[in-house]
N, CA, C and O of each residue as an XYZ file, in Angstrom:
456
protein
N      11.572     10.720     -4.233
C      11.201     11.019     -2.862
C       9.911     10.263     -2.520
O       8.848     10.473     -3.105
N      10.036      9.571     -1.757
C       8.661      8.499     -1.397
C       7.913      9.540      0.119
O       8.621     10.142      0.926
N       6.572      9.506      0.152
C       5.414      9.961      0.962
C       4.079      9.257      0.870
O       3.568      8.767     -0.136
N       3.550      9.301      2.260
C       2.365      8.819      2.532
C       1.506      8.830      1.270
O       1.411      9.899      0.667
N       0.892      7.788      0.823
C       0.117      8.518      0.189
C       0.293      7.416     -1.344
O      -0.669      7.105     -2.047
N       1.409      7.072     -1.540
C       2.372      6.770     -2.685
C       1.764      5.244     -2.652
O       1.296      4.704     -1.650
N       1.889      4.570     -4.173
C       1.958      2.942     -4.689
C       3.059      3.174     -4.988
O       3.342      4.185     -5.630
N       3.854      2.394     -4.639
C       5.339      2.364     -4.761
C       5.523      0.323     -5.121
O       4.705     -0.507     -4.725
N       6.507      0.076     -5.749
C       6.766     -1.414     -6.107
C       7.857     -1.848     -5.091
O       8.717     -0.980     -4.943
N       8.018     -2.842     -4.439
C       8.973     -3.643     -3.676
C       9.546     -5.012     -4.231
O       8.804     -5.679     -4.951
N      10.529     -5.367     -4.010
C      10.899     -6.898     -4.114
C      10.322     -7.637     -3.037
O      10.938     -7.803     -1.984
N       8.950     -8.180     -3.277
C       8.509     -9.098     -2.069
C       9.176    -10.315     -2.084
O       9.159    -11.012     -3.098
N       9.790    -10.665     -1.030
C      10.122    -12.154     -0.709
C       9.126    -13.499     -1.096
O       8.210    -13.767     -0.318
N       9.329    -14.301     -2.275
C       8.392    -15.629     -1.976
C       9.562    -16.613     -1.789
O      10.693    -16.153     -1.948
N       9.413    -18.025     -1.442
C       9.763    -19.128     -1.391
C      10.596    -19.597     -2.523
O      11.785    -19.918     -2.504
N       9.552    -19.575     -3.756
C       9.664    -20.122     -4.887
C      10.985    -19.468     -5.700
O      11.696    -20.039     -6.528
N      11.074    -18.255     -5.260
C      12.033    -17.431     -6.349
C      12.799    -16.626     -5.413
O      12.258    -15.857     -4.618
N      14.128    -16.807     -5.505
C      15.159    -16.115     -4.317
C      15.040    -14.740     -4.227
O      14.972    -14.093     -3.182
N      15.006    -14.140     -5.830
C      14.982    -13.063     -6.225
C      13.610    -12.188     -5.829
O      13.677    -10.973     -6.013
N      12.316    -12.773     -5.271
C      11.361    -11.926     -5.088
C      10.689    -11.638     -6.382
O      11.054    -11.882     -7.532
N       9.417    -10.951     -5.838
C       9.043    -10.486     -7.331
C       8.388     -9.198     -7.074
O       8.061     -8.898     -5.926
N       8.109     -8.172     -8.385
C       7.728     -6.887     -7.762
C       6.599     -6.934     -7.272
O       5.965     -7.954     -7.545
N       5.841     -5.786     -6.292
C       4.676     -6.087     -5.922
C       3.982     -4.506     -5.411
O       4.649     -3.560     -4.992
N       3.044     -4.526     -5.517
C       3.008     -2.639     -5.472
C       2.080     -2.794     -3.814
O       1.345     -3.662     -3.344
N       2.516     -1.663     -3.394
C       1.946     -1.170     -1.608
C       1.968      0.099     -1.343
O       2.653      0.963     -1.891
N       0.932      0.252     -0.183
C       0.779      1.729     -0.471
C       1.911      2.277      0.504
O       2.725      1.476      0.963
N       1.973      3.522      0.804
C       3.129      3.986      1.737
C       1.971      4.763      2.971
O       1.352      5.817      2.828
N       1.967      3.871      4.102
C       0.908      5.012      5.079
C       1.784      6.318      5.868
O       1.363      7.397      6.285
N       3.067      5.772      5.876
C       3.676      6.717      6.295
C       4.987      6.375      6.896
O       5.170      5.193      7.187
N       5.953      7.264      7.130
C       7.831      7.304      7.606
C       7.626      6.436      9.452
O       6.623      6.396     10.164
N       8.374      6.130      9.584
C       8.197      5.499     10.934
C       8.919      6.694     11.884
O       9.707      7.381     11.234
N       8.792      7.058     13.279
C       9.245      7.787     13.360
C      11.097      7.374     13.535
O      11.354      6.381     12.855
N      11.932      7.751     14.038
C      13.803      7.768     14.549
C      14.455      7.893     13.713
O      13.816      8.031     12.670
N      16.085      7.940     13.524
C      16.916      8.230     12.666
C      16.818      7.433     11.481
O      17.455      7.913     10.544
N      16.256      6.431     11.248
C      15.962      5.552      9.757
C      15.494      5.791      9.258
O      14.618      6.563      9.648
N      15.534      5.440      7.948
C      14.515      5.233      6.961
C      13.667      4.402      6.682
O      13.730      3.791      5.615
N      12.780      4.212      7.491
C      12.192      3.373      7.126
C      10.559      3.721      7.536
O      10.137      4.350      8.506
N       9.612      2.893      6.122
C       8.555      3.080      6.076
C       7.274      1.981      6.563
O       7.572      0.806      6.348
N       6.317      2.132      6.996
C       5.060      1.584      7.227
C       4.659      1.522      5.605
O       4.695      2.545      4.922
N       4.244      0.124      5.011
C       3.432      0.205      4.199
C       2.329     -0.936      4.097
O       2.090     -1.489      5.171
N       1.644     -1.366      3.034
C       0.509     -2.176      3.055
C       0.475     -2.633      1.779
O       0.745     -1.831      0.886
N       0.169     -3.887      1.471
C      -0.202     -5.191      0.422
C      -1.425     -4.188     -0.482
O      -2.493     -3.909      0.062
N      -1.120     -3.746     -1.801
C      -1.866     -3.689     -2.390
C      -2.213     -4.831     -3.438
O      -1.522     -4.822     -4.457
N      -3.114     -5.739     -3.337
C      -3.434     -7.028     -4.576
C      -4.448     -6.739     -5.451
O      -5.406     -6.015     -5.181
N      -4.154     -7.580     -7.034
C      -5.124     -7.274     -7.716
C      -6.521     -8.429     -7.604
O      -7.471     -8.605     -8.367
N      -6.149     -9.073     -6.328
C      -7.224    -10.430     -5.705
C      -8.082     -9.859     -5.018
O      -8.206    -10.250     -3.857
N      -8.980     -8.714     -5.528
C     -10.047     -8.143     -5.422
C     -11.334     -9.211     -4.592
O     -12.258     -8.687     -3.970
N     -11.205    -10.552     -4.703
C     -12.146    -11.190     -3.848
C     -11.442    -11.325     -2.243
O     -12.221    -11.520     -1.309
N     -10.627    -11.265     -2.091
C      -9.968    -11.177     -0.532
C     -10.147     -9.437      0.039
O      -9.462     -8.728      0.776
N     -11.162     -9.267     -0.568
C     -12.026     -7.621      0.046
C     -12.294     -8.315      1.511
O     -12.574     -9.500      1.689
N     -12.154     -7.382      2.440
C     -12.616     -7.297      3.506
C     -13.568     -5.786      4.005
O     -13.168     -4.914      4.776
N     -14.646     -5.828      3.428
C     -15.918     -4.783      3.989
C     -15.562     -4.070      5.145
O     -15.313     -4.679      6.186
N     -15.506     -2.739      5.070
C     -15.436     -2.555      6.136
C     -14.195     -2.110      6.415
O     -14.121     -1.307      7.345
N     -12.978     -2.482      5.738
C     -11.681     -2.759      6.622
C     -10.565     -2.244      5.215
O      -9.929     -1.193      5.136
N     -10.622     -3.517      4.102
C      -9.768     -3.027      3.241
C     -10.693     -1.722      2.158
O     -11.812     -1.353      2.512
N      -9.947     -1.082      0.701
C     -10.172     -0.360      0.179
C     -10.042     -0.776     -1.474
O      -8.891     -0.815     -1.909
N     -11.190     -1.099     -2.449
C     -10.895     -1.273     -3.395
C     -10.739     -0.092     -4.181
O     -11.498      0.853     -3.962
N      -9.808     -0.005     -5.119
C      -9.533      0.986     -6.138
C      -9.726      0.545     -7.697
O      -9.046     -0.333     -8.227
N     -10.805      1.322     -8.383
C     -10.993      0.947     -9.393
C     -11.172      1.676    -10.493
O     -11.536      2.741     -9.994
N     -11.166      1.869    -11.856
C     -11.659      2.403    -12.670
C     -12.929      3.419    -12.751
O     -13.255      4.259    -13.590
N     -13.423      3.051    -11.704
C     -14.580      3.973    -11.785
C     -14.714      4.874    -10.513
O     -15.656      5.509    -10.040
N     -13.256      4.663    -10.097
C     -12.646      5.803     -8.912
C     -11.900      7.171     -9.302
O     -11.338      7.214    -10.396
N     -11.875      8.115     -8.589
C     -11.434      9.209     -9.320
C     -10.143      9.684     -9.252
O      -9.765     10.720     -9.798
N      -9.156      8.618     -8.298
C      -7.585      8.657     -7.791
C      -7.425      7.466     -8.975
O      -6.413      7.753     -9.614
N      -8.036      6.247     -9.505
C      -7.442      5.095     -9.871
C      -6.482      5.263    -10.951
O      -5.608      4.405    -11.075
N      -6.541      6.622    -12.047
C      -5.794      6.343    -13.119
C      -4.592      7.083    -12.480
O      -3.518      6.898    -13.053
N      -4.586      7.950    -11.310
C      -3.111      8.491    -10.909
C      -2.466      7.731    -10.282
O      -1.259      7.966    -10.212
N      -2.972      6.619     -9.637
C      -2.654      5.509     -8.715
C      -1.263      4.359     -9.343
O      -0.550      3.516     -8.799
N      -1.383      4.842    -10.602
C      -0.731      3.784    -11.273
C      -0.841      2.231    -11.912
O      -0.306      1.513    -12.756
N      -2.149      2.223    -10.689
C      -2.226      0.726    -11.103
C      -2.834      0.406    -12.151
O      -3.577      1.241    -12.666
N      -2.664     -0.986    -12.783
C      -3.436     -1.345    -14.066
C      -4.456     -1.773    -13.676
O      -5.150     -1.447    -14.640
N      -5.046     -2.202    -13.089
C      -6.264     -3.308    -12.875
C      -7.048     -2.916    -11.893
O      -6.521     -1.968    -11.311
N      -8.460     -3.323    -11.265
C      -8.900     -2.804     -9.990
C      -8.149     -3.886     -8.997
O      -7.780     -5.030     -9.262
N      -8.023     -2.985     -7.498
C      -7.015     -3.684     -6.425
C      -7.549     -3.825     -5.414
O      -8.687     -3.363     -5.490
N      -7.283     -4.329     -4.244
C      -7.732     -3.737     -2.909
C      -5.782     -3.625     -2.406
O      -4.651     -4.074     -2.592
N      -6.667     -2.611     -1.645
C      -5.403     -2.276     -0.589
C      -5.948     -2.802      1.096
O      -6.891     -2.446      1.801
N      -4.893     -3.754      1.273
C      -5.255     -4.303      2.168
C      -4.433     -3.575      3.976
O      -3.268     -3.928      4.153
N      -4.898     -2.915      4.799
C      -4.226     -1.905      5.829
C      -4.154     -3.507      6.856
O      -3.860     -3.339      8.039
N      -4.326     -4.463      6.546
C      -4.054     -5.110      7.811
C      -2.833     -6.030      7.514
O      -2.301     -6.748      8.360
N      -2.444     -5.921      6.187
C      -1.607     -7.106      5.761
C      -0.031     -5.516      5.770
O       0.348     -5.012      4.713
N       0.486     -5.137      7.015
C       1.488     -4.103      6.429
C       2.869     -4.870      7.151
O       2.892     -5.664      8.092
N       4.036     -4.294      6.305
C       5.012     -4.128      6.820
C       6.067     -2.929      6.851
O       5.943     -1.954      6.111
N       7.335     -3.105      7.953
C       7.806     -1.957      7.534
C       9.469     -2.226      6.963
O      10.446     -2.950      7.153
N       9.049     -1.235      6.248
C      11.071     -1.753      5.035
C      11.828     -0.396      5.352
O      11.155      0.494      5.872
N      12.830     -0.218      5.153
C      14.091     -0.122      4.785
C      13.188      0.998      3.071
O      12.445      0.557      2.194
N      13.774      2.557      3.286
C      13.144      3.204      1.671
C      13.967      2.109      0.912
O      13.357      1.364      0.146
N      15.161      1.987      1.060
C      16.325      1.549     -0.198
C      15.368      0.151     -0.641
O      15.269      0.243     -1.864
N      14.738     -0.906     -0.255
C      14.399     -1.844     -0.805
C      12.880     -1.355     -1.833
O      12.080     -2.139     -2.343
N      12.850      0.362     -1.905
C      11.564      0.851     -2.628
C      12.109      0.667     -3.981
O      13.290      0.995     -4.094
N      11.523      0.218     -5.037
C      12.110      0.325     -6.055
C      11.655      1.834     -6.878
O      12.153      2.270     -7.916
N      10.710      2.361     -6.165
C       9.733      3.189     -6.921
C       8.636      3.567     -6.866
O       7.837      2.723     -6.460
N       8.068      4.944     -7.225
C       6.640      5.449     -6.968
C       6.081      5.002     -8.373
O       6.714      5.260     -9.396
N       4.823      4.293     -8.401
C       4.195      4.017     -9.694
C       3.132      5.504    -10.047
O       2.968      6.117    -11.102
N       2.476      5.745     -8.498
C       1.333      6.782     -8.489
C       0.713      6.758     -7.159
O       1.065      5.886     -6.365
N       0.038      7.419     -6.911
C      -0.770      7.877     -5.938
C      -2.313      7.503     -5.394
O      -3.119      6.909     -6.110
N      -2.505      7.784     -4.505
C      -3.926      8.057     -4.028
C      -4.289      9.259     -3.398
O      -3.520     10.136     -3.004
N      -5.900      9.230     -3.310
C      -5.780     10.631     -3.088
C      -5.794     10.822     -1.806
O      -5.713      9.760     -1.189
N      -5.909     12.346     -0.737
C      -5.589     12.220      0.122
C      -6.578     11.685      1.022
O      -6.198     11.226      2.099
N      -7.966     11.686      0.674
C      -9.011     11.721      1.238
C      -9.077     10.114      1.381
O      -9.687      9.670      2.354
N      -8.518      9.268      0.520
C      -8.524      7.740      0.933
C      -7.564      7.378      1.627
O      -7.646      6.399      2.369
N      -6.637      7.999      1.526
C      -5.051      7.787      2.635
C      -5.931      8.000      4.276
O      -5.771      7.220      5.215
N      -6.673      8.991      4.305
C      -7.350      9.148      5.642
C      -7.901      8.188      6.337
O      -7.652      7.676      7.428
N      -9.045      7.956      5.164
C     -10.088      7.204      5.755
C      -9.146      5.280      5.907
O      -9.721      4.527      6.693
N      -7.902      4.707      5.211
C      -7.298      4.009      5.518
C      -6.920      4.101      7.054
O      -7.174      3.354      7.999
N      -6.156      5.400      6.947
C      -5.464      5.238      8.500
C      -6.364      5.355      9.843
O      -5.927      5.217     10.985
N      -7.783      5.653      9.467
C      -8.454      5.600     10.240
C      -9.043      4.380     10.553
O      -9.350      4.146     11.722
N      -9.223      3.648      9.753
C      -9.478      2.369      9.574
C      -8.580      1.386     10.384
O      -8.993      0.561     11.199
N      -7.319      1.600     10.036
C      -6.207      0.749     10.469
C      -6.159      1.670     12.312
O      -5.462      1.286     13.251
N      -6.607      2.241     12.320
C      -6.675      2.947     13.824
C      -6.996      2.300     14.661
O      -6.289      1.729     15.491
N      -8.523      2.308     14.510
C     -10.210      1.954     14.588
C      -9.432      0.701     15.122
O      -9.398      0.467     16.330
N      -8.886     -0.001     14.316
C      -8.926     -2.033     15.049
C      -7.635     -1.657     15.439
O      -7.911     -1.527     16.631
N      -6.695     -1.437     15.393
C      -5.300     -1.100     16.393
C      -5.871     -0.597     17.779
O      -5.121     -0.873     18.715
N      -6.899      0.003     18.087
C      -7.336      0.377     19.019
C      -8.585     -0.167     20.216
O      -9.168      0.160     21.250
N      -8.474     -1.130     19.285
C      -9.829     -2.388     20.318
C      -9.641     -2.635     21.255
O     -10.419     -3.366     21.868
């Protein structure tokens, strides 16, 4: 069962490889109408494409990072999102907590709203 909140893995589309490759994103949330389908966001482990202010790094010395799933420190990037289809989810790796899911969607608000 996938929810806001979730690192979940996708088959991202590249160029190079027909097949895609996995790639983990967060889930901000269900879109609303009869589909399934979700809003999510680019989580990378290219920690220098931080944007202050805007994206969210998650790290080891965070107190969601080891439920999060991820191996490495990341940023989660709220401006890089798309929305899929659950069936192309391959999976929940782990979580964040709720208190950073917030301050994301507030974030992603904040400049949706300029």
């Amino acid at each position: 069962m996938i929810h806001p909140g979730q690192i979940v893995v996708f088959r991202f589309p590249q160029t190079d490889k027909p097949e895609g490759k996995l790639r983990p994103a967060l889930v901000i949330d269900k879109v609303p109408g009869k589909y399934d389908d979700w809003l999510i966001c680019m989580v990378s482990s290219q920690v220098d494409r931080y944007i202050e202010g805007f994206d969210d790094i998650i790290g080891d010395d965070h107190d969601d990072f080891k439920q999060s799933g991820l191996k490495i420190a990341s940023v989660i990037c709220p401006g890089r999102l798309a929305v899929v289809e659950k069936r192309i989810l391959a999976g929940a790796i782990g979580s964040i907590s709720s208190d950073r899911l917030r301050v994301l969607k507030q974030r992603l608000c904040q400049w949706l709203g300029r």
